[in-house]
KOLBATOR-95097 format. One record per residue (C-alpha): residue number from 1; residue in one letter; x, y, z. Coordinates in steps of 0.1 Angstrom, whole numbers. Example, Ala and Ser with C-alpha at 12.3 -4.5 7.8 and 13.67 -1.06 7.14 Angstrom:
BEGIN
ATOM   pos   code    east   north      up
ATOM     1      A     123     -45      78
ATOM     2      S     137     -11      71
This chain:
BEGIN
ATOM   pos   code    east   north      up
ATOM     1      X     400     114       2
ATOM     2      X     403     152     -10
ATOM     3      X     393     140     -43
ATOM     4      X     364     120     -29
ATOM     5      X     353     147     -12
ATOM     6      X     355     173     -39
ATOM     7      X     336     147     -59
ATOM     8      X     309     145     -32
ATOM     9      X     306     181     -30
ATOM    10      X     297     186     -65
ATOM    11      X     273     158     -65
ATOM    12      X     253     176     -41
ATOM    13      X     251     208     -60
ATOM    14      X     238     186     -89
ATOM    15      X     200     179     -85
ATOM    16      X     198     154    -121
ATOM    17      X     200     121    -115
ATOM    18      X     222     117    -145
ATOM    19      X     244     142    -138
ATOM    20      X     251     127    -102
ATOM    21      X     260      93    -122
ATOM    22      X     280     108    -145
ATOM    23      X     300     126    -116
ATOM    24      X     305      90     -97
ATOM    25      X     314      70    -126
ATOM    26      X     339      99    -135
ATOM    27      X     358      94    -102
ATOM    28      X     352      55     -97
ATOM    29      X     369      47    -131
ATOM    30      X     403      62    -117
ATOM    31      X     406      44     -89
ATOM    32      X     425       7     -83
ATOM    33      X     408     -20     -67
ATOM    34      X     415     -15     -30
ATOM    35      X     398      25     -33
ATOM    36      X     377      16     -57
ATOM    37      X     359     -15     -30
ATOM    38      X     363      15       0
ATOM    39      X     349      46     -21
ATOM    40      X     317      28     -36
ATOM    41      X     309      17       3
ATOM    42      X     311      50      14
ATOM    43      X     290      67     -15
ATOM    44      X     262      49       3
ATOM    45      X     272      66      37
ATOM    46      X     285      43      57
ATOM    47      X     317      29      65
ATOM    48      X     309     -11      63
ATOM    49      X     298     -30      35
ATOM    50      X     258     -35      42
ATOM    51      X     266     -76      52
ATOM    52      X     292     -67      74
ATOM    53      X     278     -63     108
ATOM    54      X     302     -37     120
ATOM    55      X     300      -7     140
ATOM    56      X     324      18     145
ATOM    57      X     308      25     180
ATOM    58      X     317      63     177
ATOM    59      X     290      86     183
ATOM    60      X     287     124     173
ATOM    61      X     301     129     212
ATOM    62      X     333     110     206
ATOM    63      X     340     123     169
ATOM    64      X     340     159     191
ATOM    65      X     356     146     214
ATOM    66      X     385     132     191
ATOM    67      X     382     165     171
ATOM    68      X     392     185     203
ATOM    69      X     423     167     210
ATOM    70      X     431     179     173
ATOM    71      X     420     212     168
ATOM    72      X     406     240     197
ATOM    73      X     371     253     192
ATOM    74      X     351     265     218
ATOM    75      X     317     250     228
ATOM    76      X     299     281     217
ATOM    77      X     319     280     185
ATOM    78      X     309     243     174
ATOM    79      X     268     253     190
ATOM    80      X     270     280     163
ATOM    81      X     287     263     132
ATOM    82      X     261     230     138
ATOM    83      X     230     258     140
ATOM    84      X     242     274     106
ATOM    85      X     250     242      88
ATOM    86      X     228     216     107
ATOM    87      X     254     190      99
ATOM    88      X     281     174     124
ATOM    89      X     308     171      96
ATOM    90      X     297     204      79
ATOM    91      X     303     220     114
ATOM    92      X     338     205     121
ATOM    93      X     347     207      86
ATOM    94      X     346     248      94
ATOM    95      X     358     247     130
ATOM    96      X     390     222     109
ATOM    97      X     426     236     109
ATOM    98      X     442     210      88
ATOM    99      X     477     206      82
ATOM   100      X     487     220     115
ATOM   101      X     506     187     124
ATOM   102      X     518     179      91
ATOM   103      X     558     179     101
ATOM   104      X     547     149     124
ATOM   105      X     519     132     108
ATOM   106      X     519     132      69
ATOM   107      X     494     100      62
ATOM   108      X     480     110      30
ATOM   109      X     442      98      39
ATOM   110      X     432      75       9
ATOM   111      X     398      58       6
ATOM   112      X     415      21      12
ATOM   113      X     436      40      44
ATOM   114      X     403      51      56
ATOM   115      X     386      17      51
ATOM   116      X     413       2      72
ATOM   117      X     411      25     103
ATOM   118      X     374      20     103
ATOM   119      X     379     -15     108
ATOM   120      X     404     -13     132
ATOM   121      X     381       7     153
ATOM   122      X     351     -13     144
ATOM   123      X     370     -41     159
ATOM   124      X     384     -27     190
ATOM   125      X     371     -44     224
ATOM   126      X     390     -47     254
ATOM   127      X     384     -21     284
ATOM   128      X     405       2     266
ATOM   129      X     385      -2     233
ATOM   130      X     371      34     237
ATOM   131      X     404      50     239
ATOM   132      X     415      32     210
ATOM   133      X     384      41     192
ATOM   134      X     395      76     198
ATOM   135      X     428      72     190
ATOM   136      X     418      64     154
ATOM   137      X     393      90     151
ATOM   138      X     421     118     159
ATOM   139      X     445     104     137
ATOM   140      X     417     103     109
ATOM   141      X     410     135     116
ATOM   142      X     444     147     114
ATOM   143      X     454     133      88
ATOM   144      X     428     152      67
ATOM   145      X     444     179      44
ATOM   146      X     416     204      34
ATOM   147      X     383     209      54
ATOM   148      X     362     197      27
ATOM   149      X     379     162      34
ATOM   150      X     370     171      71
ATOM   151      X     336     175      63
ATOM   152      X     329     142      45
ATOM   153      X     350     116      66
ATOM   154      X     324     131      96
ATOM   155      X     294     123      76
ATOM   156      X     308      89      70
ATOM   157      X     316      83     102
ATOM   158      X     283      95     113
ATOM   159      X     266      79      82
ATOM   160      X     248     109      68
ATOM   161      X     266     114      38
ATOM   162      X     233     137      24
ATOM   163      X     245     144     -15
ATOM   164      X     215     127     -31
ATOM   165      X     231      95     -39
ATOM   166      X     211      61     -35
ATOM   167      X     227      26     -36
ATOM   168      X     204      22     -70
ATOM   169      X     223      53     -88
ATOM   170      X     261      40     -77
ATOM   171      X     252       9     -94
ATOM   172      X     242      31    -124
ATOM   173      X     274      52    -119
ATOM   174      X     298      18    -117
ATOM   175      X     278       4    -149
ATOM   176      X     287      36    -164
ATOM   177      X     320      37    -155
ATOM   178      X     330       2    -165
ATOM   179      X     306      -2    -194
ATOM   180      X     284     -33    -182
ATOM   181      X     251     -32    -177
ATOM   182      X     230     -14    -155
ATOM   183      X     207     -45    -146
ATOM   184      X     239     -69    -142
ATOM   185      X     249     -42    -114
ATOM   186      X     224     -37     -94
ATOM   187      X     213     -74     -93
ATOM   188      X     249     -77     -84
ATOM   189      X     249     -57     -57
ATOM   190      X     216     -68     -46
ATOM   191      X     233    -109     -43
ATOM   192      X     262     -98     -28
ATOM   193      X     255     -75      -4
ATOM   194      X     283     -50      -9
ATOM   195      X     285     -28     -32
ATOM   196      X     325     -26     -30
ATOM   197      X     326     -52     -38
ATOM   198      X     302     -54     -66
ATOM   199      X     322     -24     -79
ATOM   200      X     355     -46     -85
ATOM   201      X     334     -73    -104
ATOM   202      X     323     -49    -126
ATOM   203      X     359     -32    -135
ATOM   204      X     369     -69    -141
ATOM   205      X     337     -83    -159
ATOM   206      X     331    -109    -130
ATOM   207      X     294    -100    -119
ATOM   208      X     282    -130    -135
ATOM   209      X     299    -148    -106
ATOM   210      X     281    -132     -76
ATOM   211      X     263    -152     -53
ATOM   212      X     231    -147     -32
ATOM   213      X     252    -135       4
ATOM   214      X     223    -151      30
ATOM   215      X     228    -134      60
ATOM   216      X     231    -100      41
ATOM   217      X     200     -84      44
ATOM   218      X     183     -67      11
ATOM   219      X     166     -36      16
ATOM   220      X     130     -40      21
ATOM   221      X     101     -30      -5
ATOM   222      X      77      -3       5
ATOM   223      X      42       4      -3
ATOM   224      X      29      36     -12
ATOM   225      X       0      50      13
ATOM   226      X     -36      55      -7
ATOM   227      X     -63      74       6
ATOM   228      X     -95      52      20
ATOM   229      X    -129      60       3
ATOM   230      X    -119      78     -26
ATOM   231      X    -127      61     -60
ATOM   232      X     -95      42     -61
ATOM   233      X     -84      55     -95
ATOM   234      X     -49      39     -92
ATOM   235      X     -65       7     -92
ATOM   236      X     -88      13    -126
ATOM   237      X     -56      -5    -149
ATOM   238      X     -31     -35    -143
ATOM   239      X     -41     -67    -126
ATOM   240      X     -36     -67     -86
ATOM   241      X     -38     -88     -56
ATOM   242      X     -49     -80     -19
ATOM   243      X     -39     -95      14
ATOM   244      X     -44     -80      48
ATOM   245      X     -19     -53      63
ATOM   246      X      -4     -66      97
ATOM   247      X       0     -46     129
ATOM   248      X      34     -58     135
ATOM   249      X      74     -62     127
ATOM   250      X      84     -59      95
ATOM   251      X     113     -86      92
ATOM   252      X     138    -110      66
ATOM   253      X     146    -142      72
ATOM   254      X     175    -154      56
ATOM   255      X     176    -193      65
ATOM   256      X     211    -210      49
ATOM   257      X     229    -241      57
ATOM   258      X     205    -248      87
ATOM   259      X     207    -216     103
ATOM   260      X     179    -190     100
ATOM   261      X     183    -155     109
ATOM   262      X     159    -125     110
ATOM   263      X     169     -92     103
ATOM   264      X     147     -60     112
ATOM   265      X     133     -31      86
ATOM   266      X     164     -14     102
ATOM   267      X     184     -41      84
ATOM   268      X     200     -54     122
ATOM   269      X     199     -87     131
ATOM   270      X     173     -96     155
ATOM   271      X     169    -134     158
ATOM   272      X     175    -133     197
ATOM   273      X     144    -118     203
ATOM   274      X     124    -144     184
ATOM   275      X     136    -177     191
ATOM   276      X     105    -194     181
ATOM   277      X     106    -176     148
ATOM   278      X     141    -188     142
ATOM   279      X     137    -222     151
ATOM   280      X     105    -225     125
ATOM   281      X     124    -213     100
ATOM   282      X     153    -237     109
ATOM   283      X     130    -267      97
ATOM   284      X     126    -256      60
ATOM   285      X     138    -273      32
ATOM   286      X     163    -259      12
ATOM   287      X     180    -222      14
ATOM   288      X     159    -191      14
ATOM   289      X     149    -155      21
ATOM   290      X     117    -145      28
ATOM   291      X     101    -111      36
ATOM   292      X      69    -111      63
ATOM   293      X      59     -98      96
ATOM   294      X      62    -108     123
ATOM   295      X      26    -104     145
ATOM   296      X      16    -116     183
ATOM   297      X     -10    -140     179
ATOM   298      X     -29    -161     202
ATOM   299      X     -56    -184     196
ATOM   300      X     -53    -173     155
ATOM   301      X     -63    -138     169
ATOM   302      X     -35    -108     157
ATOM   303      X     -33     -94     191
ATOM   304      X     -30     -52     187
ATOM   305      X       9     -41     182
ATOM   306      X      16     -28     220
ATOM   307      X      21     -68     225
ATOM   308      X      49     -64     209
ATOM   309      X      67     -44     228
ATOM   310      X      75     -62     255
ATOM   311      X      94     -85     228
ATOM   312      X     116     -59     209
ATOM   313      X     149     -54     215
ATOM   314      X     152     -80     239
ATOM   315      X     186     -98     241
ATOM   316      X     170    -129     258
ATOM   317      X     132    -140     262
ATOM   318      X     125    -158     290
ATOM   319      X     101    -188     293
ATOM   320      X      75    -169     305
ATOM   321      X      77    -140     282
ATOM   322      X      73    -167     253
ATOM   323      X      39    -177     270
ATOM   324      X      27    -147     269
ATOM   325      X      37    -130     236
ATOM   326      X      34    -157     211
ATOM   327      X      47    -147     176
ATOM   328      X      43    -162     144
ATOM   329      X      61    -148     113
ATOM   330      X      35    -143      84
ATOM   331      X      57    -145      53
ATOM   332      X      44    -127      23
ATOM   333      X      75    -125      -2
ATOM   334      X     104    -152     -13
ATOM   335      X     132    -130     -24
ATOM   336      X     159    -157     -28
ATOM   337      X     159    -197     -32
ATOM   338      X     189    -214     -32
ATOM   339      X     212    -192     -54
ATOM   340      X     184    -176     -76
ATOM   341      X     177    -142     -67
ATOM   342      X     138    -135     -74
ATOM   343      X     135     -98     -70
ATOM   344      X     131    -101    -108
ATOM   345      X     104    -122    -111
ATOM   346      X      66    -113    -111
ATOM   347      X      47    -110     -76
ATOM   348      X      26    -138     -91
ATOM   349      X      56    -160     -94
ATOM   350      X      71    -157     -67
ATOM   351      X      39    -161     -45
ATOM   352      X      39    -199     -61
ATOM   353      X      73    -203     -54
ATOM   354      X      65    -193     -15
ATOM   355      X      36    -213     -15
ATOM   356      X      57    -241     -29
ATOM   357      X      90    -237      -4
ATOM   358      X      78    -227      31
ATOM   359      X      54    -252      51
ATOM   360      X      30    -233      74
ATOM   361      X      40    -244     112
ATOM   362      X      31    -229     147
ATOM   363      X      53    -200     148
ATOM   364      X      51    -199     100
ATOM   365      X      25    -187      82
ATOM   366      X      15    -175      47
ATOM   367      X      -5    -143      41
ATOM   368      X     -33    -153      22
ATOM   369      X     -43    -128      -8
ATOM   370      X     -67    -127     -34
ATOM   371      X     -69    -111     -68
ATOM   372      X     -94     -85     -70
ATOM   373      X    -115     -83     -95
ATOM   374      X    -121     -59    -129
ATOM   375      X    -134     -38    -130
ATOM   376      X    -131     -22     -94
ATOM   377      X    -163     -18     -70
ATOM   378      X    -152       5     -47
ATOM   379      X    -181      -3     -21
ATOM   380      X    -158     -42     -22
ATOM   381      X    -128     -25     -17
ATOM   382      X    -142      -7      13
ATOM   383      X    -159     -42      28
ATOM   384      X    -124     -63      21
ATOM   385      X    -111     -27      42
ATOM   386      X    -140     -33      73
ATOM   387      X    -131     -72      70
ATOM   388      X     -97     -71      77
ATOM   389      X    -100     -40     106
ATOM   390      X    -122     -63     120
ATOM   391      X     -96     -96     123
ATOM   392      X     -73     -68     140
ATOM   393      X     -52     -57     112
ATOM   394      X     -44     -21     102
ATOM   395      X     -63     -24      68
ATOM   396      X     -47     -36      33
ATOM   397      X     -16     -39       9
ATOM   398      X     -28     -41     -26
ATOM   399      X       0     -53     -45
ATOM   400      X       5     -54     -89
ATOM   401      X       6     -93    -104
ATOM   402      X      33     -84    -123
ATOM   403      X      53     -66     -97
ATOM   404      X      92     -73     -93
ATOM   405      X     106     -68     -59
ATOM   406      X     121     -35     -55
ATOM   407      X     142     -34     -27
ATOM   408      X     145       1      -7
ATOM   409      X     120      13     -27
ATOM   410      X      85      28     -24
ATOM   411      X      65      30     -56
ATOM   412      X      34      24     -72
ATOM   413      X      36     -12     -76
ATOM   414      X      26     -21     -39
ATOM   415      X       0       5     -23
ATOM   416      X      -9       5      15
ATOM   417      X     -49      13      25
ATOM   418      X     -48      26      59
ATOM   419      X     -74      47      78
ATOM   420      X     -65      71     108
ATOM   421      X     -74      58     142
ATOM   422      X     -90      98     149
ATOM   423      X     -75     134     145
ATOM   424      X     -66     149     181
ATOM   425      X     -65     190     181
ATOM   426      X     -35     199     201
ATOM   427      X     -16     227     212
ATOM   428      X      25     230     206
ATOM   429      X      44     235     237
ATOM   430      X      78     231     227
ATOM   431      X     100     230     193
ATOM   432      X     129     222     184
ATOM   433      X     155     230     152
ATOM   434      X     151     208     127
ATOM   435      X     181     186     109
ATOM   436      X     196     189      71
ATOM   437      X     174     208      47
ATOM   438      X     157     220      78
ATOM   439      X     185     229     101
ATOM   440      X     174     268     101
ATOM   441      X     139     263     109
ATOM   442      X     118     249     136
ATOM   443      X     101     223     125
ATOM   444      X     101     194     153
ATOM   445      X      69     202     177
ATOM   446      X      60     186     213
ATOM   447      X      25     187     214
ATOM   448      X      -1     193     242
ATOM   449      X     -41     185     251
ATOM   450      X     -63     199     282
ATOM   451      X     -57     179     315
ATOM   452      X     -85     180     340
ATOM   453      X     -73     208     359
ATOM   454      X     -71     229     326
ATOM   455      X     -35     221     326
ATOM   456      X     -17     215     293
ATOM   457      X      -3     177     293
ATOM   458      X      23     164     264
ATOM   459      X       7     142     242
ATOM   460      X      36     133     214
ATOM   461      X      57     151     187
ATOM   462      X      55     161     151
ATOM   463      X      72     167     131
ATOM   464      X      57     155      89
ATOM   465      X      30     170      75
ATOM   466      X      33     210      69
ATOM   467      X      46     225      38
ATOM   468      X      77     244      38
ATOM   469      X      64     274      37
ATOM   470      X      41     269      70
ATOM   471      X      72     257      87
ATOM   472      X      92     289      78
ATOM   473      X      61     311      88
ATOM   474      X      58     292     120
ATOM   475      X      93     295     128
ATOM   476      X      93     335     133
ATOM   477      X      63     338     150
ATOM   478      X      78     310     176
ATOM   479      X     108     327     177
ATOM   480      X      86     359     184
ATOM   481      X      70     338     216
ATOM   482      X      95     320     237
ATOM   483      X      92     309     270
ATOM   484      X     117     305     299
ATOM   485      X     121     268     299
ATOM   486      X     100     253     333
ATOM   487      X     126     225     329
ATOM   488      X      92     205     315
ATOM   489      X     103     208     278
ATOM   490      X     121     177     263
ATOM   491      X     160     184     263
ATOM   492      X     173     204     233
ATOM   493      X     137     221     229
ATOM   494      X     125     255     234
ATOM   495      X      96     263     252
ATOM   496      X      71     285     237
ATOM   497      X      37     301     239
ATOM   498      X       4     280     240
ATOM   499      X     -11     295     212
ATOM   500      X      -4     278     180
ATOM   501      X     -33     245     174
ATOM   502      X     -26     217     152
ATOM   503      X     -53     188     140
ATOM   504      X     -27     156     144
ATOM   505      X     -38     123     129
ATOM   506      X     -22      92     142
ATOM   507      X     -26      52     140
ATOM   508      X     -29      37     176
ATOM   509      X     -30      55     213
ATOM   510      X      -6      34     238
ATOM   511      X       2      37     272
ATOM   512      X      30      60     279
ATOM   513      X      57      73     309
ATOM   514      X      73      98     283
ATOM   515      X      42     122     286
ATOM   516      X      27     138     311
ATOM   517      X     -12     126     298
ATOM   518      X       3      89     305
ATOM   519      X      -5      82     266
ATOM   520      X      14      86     235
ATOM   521      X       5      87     201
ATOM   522      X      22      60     174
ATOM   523      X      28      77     141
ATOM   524      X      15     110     146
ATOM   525      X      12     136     114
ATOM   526      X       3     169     112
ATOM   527      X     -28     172      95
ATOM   528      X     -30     211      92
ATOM   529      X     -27     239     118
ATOM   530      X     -61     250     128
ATOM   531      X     -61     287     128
ATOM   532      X     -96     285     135
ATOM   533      X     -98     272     167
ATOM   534      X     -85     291     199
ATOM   535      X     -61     270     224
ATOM   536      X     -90     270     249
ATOM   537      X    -108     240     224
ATOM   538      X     -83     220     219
ATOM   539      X     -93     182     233
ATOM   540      X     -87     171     263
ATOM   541      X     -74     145     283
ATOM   542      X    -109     128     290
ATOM   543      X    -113     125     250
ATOM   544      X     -81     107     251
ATOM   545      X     -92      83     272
ATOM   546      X    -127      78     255
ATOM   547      X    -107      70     223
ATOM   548      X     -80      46     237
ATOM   549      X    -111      29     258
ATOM   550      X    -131      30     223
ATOM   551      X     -99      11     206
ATOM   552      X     -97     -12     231
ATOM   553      X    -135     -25     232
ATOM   554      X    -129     -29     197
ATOM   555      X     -99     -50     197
ATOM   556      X    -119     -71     227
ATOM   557      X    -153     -74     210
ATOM   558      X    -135     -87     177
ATOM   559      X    -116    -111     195
């Protein structure tokens, strides 16, 4: 693992792409099988293959924990390292005294050694499961030799490996490495599910043999936001379709052998908290993955996201919680049929092979799209836009008719038309330090509007949407005005001065207990800091109101 490490480290002082390859492929070629399968997993930054459905159940407070009973470091010791390297592993990696134990523990850590303790931990249960959890994370720990290795175990084990390194580039690096070809890899890895594995077929010329893994999930294709009443220039060449953008769950079904399972944008499995779904799916022909969304609707209405919420992460759904949050999956994409892999193919193509494999039922549907026409009318685009707002969805997803199915990947080939709900001028209350490139600087903000009583009531927090440089000018001047904390700043933050008013844009208002207005904003983004208005105009609570009572008349009048 020193070598692993060392190779990681130089990655991520290398900012070309090919250069990054190069440096993988480099390494990966000198490894035998068993390293070869562990170090290509953890490249991607996890411990597990991404079909195994594995957790090593060791948060950043038991890896300190574990690293306590190794080494002594002092509270204030690991606050400081984490605050100058804004990185768990970074931080233990320099509090690390390896080789202390040496004389009585001389594992040489090896990728495959590695591999094998994370499973062993992954698949600990029992009441003393945590303790043996534990166990393994000391003995990983100690047997690390150099605190580099420290360092990059950590940020596998926490999954935040940070050296620039997508799944896409290690398929590069092993087509490099073993001389196959690029495509052959990735589609590879793409079947599979597990790039370890992919990495072995390639060093023995068996990638022709890989075989769609249902119950993998594929990383899901993203579309790239485009601003609403502009001239739509990035439509003017190519051939495109549009279908309506649904308020609701992104999700995968992967339905094999009779069984149908959905997995969440997050890539986890949540079938148990749609039954309905599952059981639709169940009654299709054939073996298949399909990308959609899953939406509340009643009546053919799209009821507004919030309905959701009372579905997610539910282990079980009741009866009664059935009746009252219907959901239908609206499938848009076919990814897989039987053992063909379609990512490949043309958006076209595969929208007749969807049409052709999944029959619309009470909890199935298809998105319905059209092609829009050439050349462009704006003014239509804006109408389609108004059209679909007003059947309750959050606007459009323009897709390209010859668009292959990028998985993980946000490009120009699909584009997203979205319009703000409003802009809200706020005041920041609170901030907090920031994580990886933005470790040293504040750049996390809890937000604030005028209550009734002229007091200042959390709204939300920010934290996308100001350059670099505002973030680093902000940062000493709210350094410059801290407050004694009143114990009504979020953990971890700092209270600071009222002073400092940002225009936030955001999607929906919802209902909220987390704030202290009783609302909470879903998506906010900085829109700019408005150095021209004084705290004392920010809005208030009342316009709050007026805007959630104006979204929900809406919602009620289309219905």
């Amino acid at each position: 693992m020193i070598r692993f490490a060392q190779t990681c480290a130089a990655i991520a002082l290398r900012p070309a792409k090919l250069e990054k390859i190069a440096l993988v492929a480099e390494y990966l070629r000198t490894l035998d099988e068993a390293d070869l399968t562990a170090a290509a997993r953890f490249f991607t930054g996890g411990p597990f293959a991404a079909r195994e459905e594995r957790t090593l159940s060791l948060g950043g407070r038991g890896i300190v924990a574990a690293a306590r009973s190794v080494w002594v470091f002092s509270d204030e010791a690991l606050s400081h390292a984490y605050r100058e390297r804004g990185d768990l592993g970074d931080a233990l990696g320099a509090l690390a005294r390896p080789g202390t134990d040496l004389a009585l523990f001389a594992e040489q850590l090896t990728p495959a050694l590695l591999s094998e303790l994370f499973m062993q931990a992954a698949n600990a249960d029992g009441k003393n499961a945590g303790k043996t959890r534990s166990a393994i994370c000391a003995r990983i720990l100690r047997a690390c030799a150099d605190p580099l290795e420290v360092a990059y175990v950590v940020k596998i084990m926490t999954g935040d490996l940070r050296i620039g390194l997508r799944e896409g580039l290690i398929a590069d690096a092993i087509a490099l490495a073993f001389e196959r070809d690029a495509g052959d890899v990735r589609r590879a890895a793409m079947v599979c599910g597990d790039i370890g594995a992919t990495a072995v077929a390639a060093k023995v010329d068996r990638l022709a043999e890989m075989r769609v893994a249902y119950g993998s999930p594929i990383g899901f294709m993203l579309a790239t936001p485009m601003f609403y009443g502009g001239g739509y220039a990035e439509l003017s060449e190519h051939a495109w379709i549009v279908e309506d953008k649904f308020d609701g769950i992104r999700a995968q079904i992967h339905k094999s052998d009779g069984r149908a399972r959905i997995f969440s944008r997050t890539l986890n499995d949540v079938t148990h908290s749609y039954p309905e779904v599952a059981t639709a799916a169940e009654e299709l022909a054939g073996d298949l993955i399909l990308d959609g969304e899953i939406v509340a609707l009643r009546e053919g209405r799209v009821l507004p996201f919030r309905s959701l919420q009372a579905r997610l992460q539910r282990k079980a759904v009741d009866p009664a919680l059935l009746a009252e949050v219907p959901v239908t999956f609206v499938a848009f994409d076919l990814l897989a049929r039987g053992d063909a892999l379609l990512v490949d193919e043309p958006e076209l193509q595969r929208r007749e092979q969807l049409l052709d494999a999944v029959a619309p039922s009470a909890h199935l549907a298809i998105a319905p799209f059209a092609r829009l026409p050439q050349p462009l009318v704006p003014e239509m685009l804006d109408e389609l836009f108004e059209d679909a707002r007003s059947r309750g969805h959050e606007g459009l997803v323009l897709k390209r008719t010859d668009a292959p199915y990028h998985p993980g990947r946000r490009g120009k080939w699909w584009l997203k038309l979205k319009r703000e709900l409003s802009t809200l001028d706020v005041v920041v209350v609170a901030v907090e330090w920031g994580h990886g490139k933005r470790a040293k600087v504040l750049s996390d903000y809890t937000f604030a509007i005028r209550g009734p009583n002229d007091d200042l009531q959390t709204l939300g927090k920010a934290y996308s949407g100001l350059t670099d440089a505002e973030i680093a000018g902000l940062t000493s001047w709210f350094l410059a005005h801290t407050l004694p904390s009143s114990g009504e700043a979020p953990q971890r933050a700092m209270a600071v001065e009222p002073a400092i008013v940002l225009e936030v844009a955001f999607d929906i208002i919802q209902p909220s207990s987390l704030h202290q207005s009783g609302y909470a904003l879903r998506f906010p983004r900085i829109v700019r800091v408005r150095d021209d208005k004084p705290p004392a105009e920010i809005d208030t609570l009342e316009r709050v109101d007026e805007i959630y009572r104006a979204m929900l008349a809406r919602e009620t009048g289309a219905s």
